[in-house]
Each structure stands twice: as C-alpha cells, then as structure tokens.
N, C-alpha and C positions, 0 to 999 in steps of 0.2 A: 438347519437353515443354510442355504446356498450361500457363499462367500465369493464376490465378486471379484475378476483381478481385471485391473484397468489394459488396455488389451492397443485403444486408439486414441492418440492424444486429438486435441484438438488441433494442433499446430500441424500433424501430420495428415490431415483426411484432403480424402482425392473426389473428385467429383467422378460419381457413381458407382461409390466408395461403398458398398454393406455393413452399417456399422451395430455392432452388438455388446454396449458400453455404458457404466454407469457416466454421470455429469451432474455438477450441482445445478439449482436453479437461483439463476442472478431474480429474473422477474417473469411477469407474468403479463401477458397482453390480452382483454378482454374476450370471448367467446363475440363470434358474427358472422353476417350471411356470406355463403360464395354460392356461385353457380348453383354445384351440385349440394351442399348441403351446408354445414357449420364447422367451422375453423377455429384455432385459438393459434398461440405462438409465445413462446416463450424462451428466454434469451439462459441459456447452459454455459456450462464452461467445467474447465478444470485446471492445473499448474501449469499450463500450455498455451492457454486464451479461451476465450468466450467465441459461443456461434450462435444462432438465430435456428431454433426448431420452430417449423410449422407442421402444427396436426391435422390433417385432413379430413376431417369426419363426416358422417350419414345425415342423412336431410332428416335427422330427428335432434333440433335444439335440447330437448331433456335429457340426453343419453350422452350428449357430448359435453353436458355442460355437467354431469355426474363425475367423467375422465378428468376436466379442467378443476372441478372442486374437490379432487382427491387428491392434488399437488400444490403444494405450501411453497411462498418462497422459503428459498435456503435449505428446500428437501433435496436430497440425491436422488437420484432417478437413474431405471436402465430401461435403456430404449432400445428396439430394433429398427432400423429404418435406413433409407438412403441418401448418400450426399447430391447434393442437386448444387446448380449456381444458378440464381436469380439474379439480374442488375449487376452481374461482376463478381457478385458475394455469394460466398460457399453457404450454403444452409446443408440442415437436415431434414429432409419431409417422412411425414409418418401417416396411415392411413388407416382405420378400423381394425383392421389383421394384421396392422402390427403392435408389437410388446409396448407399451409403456405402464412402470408402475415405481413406488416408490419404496426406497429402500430402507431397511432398517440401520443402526449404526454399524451394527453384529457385521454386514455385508459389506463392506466397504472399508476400505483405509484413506483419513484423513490426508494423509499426506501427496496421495495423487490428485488433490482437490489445490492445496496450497503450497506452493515453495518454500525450503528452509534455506537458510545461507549457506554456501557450500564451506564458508570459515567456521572451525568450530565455534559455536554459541560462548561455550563456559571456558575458553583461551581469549577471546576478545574480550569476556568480562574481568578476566584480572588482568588483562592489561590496563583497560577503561580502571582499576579501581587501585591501580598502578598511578596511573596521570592524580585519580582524586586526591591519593599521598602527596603527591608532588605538591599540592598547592598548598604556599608556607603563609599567607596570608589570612590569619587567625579570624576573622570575619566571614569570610568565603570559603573559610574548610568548616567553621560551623554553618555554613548555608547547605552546603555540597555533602557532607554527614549527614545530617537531617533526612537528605532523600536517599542513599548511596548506601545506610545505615538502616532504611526498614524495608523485612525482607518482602513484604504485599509491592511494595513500587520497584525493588529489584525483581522481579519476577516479571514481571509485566511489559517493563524497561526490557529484558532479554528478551520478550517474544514477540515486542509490536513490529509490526511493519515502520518503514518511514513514507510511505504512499501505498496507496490504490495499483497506481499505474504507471507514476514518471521516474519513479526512480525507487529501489531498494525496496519491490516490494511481495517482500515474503516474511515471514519469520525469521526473528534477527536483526531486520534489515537495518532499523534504526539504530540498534548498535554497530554494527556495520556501518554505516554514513555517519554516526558522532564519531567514532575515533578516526574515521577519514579526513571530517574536519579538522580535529586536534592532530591532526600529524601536520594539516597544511598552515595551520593558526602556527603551531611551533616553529616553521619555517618562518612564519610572517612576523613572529616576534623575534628571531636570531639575527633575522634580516634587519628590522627595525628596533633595536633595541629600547628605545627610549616607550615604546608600547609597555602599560603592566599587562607580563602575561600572564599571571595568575586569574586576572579578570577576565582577559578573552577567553583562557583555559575553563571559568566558571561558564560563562555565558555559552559557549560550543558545548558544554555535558550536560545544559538546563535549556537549550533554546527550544529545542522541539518536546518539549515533555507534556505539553498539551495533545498530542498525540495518540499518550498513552488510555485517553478518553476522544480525543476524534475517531480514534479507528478501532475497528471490533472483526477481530478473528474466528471463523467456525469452519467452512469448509472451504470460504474466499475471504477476502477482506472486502470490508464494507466499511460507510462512514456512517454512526450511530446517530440516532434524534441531534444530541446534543451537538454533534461536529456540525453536525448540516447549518443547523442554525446559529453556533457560536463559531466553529474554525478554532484551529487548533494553536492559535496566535492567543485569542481571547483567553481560549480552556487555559494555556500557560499562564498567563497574567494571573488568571484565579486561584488554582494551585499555588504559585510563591507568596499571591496576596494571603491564603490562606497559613504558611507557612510562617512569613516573618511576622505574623500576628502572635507566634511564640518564641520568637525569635529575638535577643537581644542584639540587634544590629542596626548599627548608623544608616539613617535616613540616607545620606549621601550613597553607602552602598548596595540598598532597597532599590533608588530609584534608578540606579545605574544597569543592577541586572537585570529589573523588570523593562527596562528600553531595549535593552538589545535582547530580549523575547519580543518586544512589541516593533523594532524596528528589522530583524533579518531578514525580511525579503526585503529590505532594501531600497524597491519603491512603490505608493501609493497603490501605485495601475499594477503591483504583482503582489496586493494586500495587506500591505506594513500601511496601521495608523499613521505610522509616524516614519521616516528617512533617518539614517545614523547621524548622530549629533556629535557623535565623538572618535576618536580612530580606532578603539578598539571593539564599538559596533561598526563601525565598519570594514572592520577587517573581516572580524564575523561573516559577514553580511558577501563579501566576496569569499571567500569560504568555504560559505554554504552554496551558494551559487555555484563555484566551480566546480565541487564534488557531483552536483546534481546533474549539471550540462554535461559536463565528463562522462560519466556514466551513460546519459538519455543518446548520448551522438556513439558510444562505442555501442551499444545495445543497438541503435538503428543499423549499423555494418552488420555486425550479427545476423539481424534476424531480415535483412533485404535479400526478395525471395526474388531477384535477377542475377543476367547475366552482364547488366548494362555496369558503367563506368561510374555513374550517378544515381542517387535514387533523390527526390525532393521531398521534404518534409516541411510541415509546419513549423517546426522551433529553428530550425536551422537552415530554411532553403536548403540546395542541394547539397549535399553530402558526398562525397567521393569514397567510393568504395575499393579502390585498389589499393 
C-alpha cells in the first residue's frame, strides 16, 4: 500500500502552485449547479493551516455526487490539483482528471495533520507534578491528587490542546499554557504576598480541565457535541462538581475553586458566568489572560506574511512588526 509523505504545507502554496498532497478534511460544503456542470468544496488543512478546495465536476449530478459521498469529514485525502486565488484567497481547484481519494491510516502520518509542542511533553509534566507537591495546603492537595493521581486524566491532561486556534494549539498545548500560568501566578503571589498561593496554584492546574472534554484530537483539533453546547467553563464545573461529591472538603473550599473555574475569563462579554470575587480569582483571571494575549500577538509577528511596518488585526489593532 502506497505511504504518503507530506510534500506542501498549507502555509507554504503559491498560486499556481501543482499540488500532489495528502490534507484532512475540516468540512464539507453541499454538491450544486455551476455553469458547466456540478461542484462541491470543501474546507482541508493540515499543521500549517486550513484552505478552501473546490471540485469542478461534469454536468452529471450522479457521478459527482458518488466523488462527494466517498469523503467523510475528518478523512485524509490526497489530491492533485492547482492553487488558484479567488477574492484574495488561495484555494485549490480540482477537475474530473484530477486525483482525489481517501486515504487509509496505513498511508499517512498523524503528525503532519496536528502540532505537538516543540517543549518536551513528559519534562513539563514533572515539572506541573513538581508545583502539585508544593501545595502544603491539606485540602487542596487532596483536591489536586485526586485528578493528578489517576493515570486516564493524566494522559489526556498531557495531550489536550488548550484551543482550536487562539493560542497553544497542538498537542501539549494545555500543559504548556497551565505551567505558564503558574510561573506568572508565582510571581503574583511573591509580589503580593498576603494572596494564598496555594489556592491560586490550585485554581491555575484545574481551571481549564473542562477542556479535556471540549476539545477532541484526531488529525485536527475540533470542538466535540458536548463543548459546542456546554463550553469548556461549564464541562469544568461538572468534573470538580463530580469530584468533591467523594471528596471530604470544606464547602468554603468547593465553592472557592469551583468560582475561579467559573470566573477566569474574567468577564461576562468573554464567557465567565461570573467576574472574580476575590484576588486570588483574579489574579487567575489576569494570568490566564496574559499568557494567552502574549502568545496570539508574538504569533501574529510570526506569521505576518509583509514587508510593511504594521499589520492590523482584530484582537489587537495594529501590531508593529519591527
């Protein structure tokens, strides 16, 4: 069986570009008329970024719509076809005599589909199980054991993503952006002493763990039924709610971790039920915020494909790139 080697990223294709490359499939956009015959499109990608393929097919609806029902989302695919710009935007277009089919596992490697952290995985997690030691707070290291202690949630824990798309998102990533936290939380309590930082140390290693059920890894990251509809704020609440129901721990200290799960973004209009009530959600809460904006604004330098001084983005108006 033919083993495919990833050959053009996404990030790299030139308009009128011959491309001869596997790519997953994000989605699927319906079969319909054009001109000459019947079309479909569907949105690829790989570790690189996502692109918009349109298929161009024969004024025979049945035969085209055979091509279109032989691809699943989240199949890999290798296609031959050309890079085109329509509206500004690179696509791929592909036409009756060209390749497209769907590939086996056998034929592909996972990992030219998703990003892994380029810090080792299993050095970050004994550091992360390093900090867990540190908290002397007998309450909160029986909270922090409980998850930290079985190995189905450390596993899962090492290989979620922390987004889709804004920030830390590959494999890893989440661990990656929680001990980023905890390194700037430890600053904020050395700075502020009179903060417990054993508590903000809890709430920074448990805040996003609803994650590890918003997001679902195979050849991209996606957000599962349940993220769509719950958000990965709620999924956390459930999981500890689930938790301290075997948990002999003071109500005072239940309702204090479960807030600053339901409070770190901080505010209303960026999905927290609830605004931090206390300093050490809100220190959280800036945190999390700064590791995340840090990251989205040096990644826009990165990856601004000019020569100009500025490039403008949505999160941060313009950006200064020199």
């Amino acid at each position: 069986m033919e083993k495919y080697k990833k050959i053009h990223t996404v990030a790299g294709l030139k308009k009128d570009q011959i491309v001869n490359d596997v790519f997953f499939v994000k989605f699927k956009k319906p079969v319909e008329k054009y001109k000459n015959g019947y079309k479909f499109e569907l949105k690829i990608g790989d570790s690189t970024g996502e692109i918009m393929m349109k298929y161009w097919g024969e004024d025979n609806e049945e035969n085209v719509k055979k091509v279109y029902d032989s691809i699943k989302q989240d199949d890999v695919i290798f296609i031959n076809g050309r890079v085109n710009e329509w509206k500004e935007k690179t696509e791929i277009s592909l036409n009756k005599d060209n390749t497209i089919k769907v590939c086996s596992p056998e034929q592909y490697n996972t990992s030219d589909f998703i990003k892994t952290s380029e810090k080792d995985i299993e050095i970050m997690f004994k550091e992360l199980m390093q900090v867990v030691g540190s908290v002397n707070d007998a309450h909160l290291k029986k909270i922090l054991d409980y998850f930290f202690n079985d190995p189905e949630f450390v596993e899962k824990f090492k290989q979620c993503p922390a987004a889709m798309y804004y920030h830390h998102g590959w494999i890893g990533g989440l661990l990656e952006h929680v001990l980023n936290i905890i390194h700037i939380c430890e600053q904020i309590a050395k700075t502020h002493p009179k903060l417990n930082r054993d508590l903000l140390i809890t709430g920074a290693l448990l805040h996003d763990i609803g994650k590890l059920e918003e997001l679902d890894v195979s050849t991209h990251i996606k957000v599962t039924n349940k993220g769509t509809m719950l958000g990965h704020i709620t999924i956390g609440v459930q999981i500890l709610s689930k938790a301290f129901e075997k948990l002999d721990i003071p109500e005072d200290y239940k309702l204090k971790v479960l807030h600053m799960v339901i409070s770190h973004h901080g505010k209303m209009e960026y999905g927290s039920p609830k605004t931090p009530a206390f300093p050490e959600a809100l220190a959280l809460y800036y945190a999390d915020e700064f590791d995340a904006k840090i990251h989205m604004m040096i990644a826009a330098k990165e990856n601004a494909a000019t020569e100009d001084d500025y490039i403008n983005t949505k999160e941060f108006g313009n950006v200064y790139l020199k």
